[in-house]
Steps between C-alpha positions, in 0.01 A plus 500: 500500500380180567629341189837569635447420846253206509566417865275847552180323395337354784657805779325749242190309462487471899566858542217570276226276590548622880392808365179326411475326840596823738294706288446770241623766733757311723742573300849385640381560883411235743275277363669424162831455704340262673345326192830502390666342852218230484595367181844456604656779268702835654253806468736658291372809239797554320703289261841455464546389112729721280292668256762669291389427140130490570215755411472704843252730350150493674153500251360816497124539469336759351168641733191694337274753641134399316398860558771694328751299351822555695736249490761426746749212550556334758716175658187276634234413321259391763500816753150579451526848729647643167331897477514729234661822583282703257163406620535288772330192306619162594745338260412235283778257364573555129794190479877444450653811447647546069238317432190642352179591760131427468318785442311629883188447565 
């Protein structure tokens, strides 16, 4: 998107380093809205480009249970909290998903 809308750059790069600055958990509350307000840019978290024409598909990741082998897909690939429903094991991530996994540990 940015290759059509170039003028996005810095208000993207803003919105995302205050994310670093407010914290990991902040998310879009009160201290990344200020982070935002400091640095002279509207704490907006929404864009307003067209995107018709551009890939609106998310990555998929593909998450592993070490002790029996289910697989499951799912849209983030850092959620650590991931379970197994089988046996309860925490998840391990296995990578993109349609791509071929490592083998669990």
């Amino acid at each position: 998107m940015l290759d059509r809308h170039p003028d996005e750059l810095v208000p993207t790069l803003v919105h995302e380093l205050c994310h670093l600055v407010a914290g990991v958990r902040a998310g879009h509350g009160p201290r990344w809205r200020e982070a935002v307000a400091a640095l002279g840019f509207r704490p907006e978290t929404c864009h307003r480009m067209p995107t018709e024409g551009l890939a609106a598909r998310r990555r998929r990741w593909v998450w592993v249970c070490p002790r029996c082998a289910d697989t499951y897909e799912r849209r983030h690939r850092g959620a650590r909290r991931y379970a197994c429903a089988r046996c309860g094991h925490r998840l391990r991530l296995g990578g993109p998903a349609g791509e071929p996994q490592a083998p669990a540990d």
